[in-house]
C-alpha positions in Angstrom: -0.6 19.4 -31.2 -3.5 20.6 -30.1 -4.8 23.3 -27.3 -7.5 21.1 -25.7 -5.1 18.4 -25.1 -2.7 18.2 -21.4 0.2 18.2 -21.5 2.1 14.6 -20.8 3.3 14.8 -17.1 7.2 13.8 -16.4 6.3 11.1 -14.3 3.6 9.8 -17.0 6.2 10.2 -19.6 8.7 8.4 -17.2 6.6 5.0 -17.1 5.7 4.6 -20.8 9.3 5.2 -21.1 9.8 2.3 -18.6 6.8 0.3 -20.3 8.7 0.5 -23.7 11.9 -0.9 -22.6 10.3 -3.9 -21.1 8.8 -4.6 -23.9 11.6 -3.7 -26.5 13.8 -5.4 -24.8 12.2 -9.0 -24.7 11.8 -8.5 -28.6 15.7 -7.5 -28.9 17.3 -10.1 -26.6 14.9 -12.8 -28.9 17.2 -10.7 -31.7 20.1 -11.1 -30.4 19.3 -14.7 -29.0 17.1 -16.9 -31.7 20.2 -16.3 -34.7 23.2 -16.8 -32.1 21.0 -20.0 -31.3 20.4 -20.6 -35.1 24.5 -20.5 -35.8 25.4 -22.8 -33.1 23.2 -25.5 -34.4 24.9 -25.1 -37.6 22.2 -23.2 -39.4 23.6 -21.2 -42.5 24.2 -16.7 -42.6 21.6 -16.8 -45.1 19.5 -18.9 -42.8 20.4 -16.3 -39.8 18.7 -13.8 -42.3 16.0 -14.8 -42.5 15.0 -15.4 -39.2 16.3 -12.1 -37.9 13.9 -11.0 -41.9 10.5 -12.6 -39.9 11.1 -9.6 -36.5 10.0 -7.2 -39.0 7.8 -9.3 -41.2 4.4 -9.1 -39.2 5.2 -5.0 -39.0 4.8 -4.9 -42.4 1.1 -6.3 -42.6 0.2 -5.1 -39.0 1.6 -1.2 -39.3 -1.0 0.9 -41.2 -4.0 -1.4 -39.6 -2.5 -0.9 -36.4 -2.2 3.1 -36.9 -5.6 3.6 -37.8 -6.5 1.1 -34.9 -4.6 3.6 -32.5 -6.8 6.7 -34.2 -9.5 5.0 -33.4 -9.1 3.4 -29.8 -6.1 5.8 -28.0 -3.2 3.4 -26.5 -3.9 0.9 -23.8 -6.3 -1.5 -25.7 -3.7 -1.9 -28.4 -0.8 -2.3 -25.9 -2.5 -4.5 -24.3 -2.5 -7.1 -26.7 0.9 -6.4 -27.5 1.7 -7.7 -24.0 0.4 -10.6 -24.3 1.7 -11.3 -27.7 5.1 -10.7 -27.1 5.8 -12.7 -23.5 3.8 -15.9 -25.7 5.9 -15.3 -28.1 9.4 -15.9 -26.2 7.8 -18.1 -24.2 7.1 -20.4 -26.8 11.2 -20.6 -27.7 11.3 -21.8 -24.1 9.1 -24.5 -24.9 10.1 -25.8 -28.1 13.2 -23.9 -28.9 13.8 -25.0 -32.4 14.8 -23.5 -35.3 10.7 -23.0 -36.8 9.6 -21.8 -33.5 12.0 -19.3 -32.9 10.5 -17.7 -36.5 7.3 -17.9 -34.9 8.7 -16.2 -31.6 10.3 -13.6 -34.0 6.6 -13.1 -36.1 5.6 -12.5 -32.6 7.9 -10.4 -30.5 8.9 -8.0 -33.7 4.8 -7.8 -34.5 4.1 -6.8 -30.7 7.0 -4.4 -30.6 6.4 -2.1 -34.3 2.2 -2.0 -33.1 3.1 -0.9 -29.5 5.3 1.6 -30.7 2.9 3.1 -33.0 1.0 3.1 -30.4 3.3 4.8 -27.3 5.1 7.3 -29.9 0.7 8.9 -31.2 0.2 9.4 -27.6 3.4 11.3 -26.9 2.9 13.3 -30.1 -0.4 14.5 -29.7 0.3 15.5 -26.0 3.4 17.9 -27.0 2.0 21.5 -26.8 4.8 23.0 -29.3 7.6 22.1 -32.1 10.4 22.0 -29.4 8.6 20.0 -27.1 7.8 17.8 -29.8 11.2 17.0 -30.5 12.4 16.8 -26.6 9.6 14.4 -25.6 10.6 12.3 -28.6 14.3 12.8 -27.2 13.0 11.4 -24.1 10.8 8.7 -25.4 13.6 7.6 -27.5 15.8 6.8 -24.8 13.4 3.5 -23.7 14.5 1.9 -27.5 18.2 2.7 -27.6 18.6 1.5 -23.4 16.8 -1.8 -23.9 19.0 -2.6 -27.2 21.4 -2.3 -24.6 19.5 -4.3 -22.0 17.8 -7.1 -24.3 21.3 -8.4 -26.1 23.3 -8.0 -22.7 21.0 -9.6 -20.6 20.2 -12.2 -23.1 23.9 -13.0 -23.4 25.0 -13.5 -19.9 21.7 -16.2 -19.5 22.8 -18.1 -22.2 26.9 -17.9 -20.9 25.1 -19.3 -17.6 21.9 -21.7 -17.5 22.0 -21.6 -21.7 18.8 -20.6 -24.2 16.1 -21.7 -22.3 17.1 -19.7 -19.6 17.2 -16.7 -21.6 14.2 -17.1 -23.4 12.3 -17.2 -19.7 13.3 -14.4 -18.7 12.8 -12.5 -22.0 9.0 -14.0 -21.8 8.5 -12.2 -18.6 9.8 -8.6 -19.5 6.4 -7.6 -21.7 4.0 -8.6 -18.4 6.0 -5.7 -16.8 5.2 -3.3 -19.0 1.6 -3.5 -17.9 2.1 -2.9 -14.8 3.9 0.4 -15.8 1.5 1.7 -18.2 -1.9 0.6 -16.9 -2.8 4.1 -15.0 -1.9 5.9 -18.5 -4.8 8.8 -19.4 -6.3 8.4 -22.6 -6.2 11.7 -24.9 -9.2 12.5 -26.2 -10.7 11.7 -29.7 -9.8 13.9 -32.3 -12.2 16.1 -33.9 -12.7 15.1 -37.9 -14.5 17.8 -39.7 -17.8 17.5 -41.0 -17.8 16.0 -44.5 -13.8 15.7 -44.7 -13.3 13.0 -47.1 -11.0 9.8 -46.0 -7.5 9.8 -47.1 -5.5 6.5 -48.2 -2.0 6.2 -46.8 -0.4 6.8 -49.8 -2.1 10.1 -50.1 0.9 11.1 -48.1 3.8 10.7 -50.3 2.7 12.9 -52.6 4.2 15.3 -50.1 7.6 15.7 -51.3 8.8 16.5 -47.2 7.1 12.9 -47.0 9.1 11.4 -49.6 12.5 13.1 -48.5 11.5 11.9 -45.2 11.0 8.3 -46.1 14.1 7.6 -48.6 16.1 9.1 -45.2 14.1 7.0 -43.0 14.9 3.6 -44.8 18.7 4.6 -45.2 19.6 4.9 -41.7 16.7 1.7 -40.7 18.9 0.0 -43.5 22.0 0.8 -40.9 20.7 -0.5 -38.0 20.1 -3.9 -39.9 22.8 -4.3 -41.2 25.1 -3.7 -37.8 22.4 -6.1 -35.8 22.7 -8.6 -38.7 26.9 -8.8 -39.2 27.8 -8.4 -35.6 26.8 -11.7 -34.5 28.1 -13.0 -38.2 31.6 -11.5 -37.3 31.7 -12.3 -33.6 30.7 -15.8 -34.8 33.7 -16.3 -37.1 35.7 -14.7 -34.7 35.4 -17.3 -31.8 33.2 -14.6 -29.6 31.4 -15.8 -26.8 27.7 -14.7 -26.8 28.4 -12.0 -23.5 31.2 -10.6 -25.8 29.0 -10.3 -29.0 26.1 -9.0 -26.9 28.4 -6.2 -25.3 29.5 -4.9 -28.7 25.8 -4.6 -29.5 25.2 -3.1 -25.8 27.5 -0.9 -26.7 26.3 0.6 -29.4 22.6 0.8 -27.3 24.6 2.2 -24.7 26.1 5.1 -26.8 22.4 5.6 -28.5 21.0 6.0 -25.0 23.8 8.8 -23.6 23.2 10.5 -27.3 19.5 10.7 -26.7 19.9 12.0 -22.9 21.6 14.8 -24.2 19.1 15.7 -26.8 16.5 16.8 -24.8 18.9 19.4 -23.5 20.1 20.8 -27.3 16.5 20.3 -28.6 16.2 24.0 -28.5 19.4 24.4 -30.4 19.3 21.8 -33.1 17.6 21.8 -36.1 16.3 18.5 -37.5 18.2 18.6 -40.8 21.1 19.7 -39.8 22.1 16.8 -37.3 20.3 13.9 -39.7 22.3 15.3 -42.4 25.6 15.0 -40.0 24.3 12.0 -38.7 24.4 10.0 -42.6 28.4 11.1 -42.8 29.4 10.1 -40.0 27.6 6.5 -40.1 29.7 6.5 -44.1 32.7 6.3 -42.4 31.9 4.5 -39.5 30.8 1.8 -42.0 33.9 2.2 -44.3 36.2 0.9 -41.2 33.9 -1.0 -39.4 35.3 -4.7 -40.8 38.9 -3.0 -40.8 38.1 -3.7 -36.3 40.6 -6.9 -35.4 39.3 -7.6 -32.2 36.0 -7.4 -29.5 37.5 -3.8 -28.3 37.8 -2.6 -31.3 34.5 -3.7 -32.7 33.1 -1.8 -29.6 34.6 0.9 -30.2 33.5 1.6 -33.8 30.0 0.3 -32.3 29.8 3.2 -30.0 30.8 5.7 -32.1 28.5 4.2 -34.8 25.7 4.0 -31.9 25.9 8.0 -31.3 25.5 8.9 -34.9 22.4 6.8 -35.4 20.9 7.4 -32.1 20.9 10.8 -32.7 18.6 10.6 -35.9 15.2 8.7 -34.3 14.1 11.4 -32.2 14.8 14.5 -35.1 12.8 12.2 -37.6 9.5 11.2 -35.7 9.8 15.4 -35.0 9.8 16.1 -38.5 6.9 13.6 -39.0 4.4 15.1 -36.9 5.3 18.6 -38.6 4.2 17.5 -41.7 1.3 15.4 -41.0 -2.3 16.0 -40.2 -2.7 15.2 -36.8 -6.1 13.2 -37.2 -4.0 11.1 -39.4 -0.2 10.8 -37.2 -1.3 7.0 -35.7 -1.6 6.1 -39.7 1.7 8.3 -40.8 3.2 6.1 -38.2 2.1 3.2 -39.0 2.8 4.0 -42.8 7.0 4.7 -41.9 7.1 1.4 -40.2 5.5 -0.4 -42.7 7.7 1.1 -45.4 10.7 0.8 -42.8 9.9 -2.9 -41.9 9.5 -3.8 -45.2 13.2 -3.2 -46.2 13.9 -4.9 -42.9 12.0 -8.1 -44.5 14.2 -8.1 -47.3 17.4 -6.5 -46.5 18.5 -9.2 -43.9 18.2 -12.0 -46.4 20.1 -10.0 -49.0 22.3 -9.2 -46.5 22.7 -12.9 -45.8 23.2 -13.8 -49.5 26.2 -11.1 -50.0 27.6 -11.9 -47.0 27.8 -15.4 -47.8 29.0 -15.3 -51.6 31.1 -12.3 -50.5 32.1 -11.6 -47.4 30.6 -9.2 -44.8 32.5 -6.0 -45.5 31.3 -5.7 -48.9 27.6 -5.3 -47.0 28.7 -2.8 -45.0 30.8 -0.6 -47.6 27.8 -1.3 -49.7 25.4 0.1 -47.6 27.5 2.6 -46.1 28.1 4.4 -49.8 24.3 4.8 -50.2 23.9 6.6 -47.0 26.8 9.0 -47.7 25.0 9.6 -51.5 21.5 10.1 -49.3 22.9 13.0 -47.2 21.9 15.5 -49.5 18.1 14.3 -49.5 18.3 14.8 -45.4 19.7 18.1 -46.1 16.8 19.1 -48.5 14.4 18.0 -45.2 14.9 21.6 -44.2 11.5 23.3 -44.5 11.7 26.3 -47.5 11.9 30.0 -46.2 9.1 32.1 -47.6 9.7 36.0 -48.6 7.5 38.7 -47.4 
């Protein structure tokens, strides 16, 4: 946050918000899709995770490159090729849509997605003009994730209920073309200023910043949550008998309650502290797991999915806040990139272990699992609280 940059306009802000829902949603209907796809041709749960693994593979390789790439050259040349990554991407599973091309569609669409919003959440960062801004502008921004989870799923759902995958997979190619035409009139901030002679950090310079390392253990708890519920839904609603609209509701729903959290934030941001609600956030989403594959039916599911959506829609905004706090802002496009590697990197690996419990042990066991790790991590989110110093 810096004096000699403008501040971001609420009409700018309004179309990348629109620009990042078109293109998060192609990559979470192909989510939703390519594994619902995957079971119905008889494809195994450790099978499923793997492919829904490969969505954050490419992250993991492309994040740090692709934050320094954003230092370097501001945000429409890398969006830019994120476009046109993701819509070949889908539109590849509309050519050939078997099971190795929808892990090349996934490499794709989840690759395009983590570099754009590396991308979309350094130019919003650098334009806030103070720490309460910061996090209400990141309240804002986070709204375009949470609504397409909502939109992506749903969407994809109802196509494949009515003309089937190929169908869906169109229409998912053709969301990321929109986003240029929302963000092409974005100003570029200017360059920042490195000092004379300052020598070159290395991205793990900054974990040895205990904030940093609180920050990240957090961070990968509650990413660990959102894999987890993306991964057993379609599991359960699969064993269950749902039909993919009903399976894509219960995971609109939980976008839907993610999106009405985050509209509110904006309007608290003044009030809240970062800590405090990512420390409530991590109990609530303990319980939530503990009676989550307790639900009997679609309702219910959706129910707990809500409720679940609230507590972990709340978190995003309070930890990309805390980030740019504790970071040097010549380096926030490589701090970024750094938290989605590190993120995306669990996200590689978690879904296929995920996939292995599940299938030697049943699906609760994940979440109860996973859930007891966030409860024991809610004292780390409570140490996030910055020191008080004594005059």
């Amino acid at each position: 946050m810096t004096g000699d940059v403008a501040p971001l306009g609420s009409v700018a802000l309004t179309r990348l918000i629109a620009g990042h829902i078109c293109l998060h949603a192609c990559m979470a209907g192909m989510r939703m899709a390519a594994p619902l796809m995957a079971l119905r041709e008889g494809h195994s749960a450790l099978a499923v995770g793997v492919l829904l693994s490969l969505f954050a593979l490419t992250q993991v390789f492309l994040a740090l490159p692709a934050g320094r790439y954003a230092d370097r050259n501001g945000f429409k040349r890398p969006i830019g090729f994120c476009v046109l990554s993701a819509s070949a991407g889908a539109g590849l599973a509309v050519a050939f849509p078997i099971f190795p091309v929808l892990c090349l569609s996934a490499l794709m669409t989840g690759g395009s997605m983590g570099v754009a919003a590396i991308s979309l959440q350094r130019h919003v960062g650098r334009s806030a003009q103070s720490n309460t801004e910061l996090k209400r502008m990141f309240s804002w921004l986070s709204i375009g994730p949470a609504l397409s989870n909502f939109i992506g799923p749903l969407s994809a759902g109802l196509l494949i209920d009515l003309g089937g995958f190929r169908v869906a997979f169109f229409a998912l190619a053709c969301l990321p073309l929109m986003t240029w035409l929302w963000v092409r009139h974005t100003v570029e901030l200017p360059p920042v200023e490195v000092k004379p002679g300052a020598a070159k950090g290395r991205a793990w310079d900054l974990m040895r910043e205990p904030m940093m390392r609180r920050l990240m253990l957090v961070n990968w708890l509650l990413s660990s949550c959102w894999d987890v519920h993306t991964f057993v839904v379609p599991v359960l609603g699969h064993e269950r008998g749902l039909s993919a609209s009903a399976i894509g509701a219960i995971l609109g729903g939980f976008a839907l309650a993610a999106t009405a959290v985050r509209v509110a934030l904006p309007l608290l941001a003044a009030h809240w502290h970062e800590w405090v609600v990512v420390t409530a956030a991590m109990l609530a989403t303990a319980v939530l797991f503990a009676i989550y594959p307790l639900m009997p039916s679609a309702l219910t599911m959706g129910i707990c999915s809500a409720l679940l959506g609230i507590s972990l829609g709340s978190v995003q905004p309070m930890i990309m806040s805390t980030l740019h706090q504790i970071t040097p802002e010549a380096r926030h496009g490589e701090a970024l990139g750094f938290r989605l590697m590190a993120i995306n990197g669990s996200s590689v690996l978690m879904p296929m272990l995920f996939g292995s419990a599940g299938a030697a042990l049943g699906v609760s066991l994940v979440f109860w699992t996973v859930g007891a790790g966030v409860a024991l991590g809610a004292r780390t989110a409570w140490r996030l609280r910055p020191p008080v110093h004594k005059p």
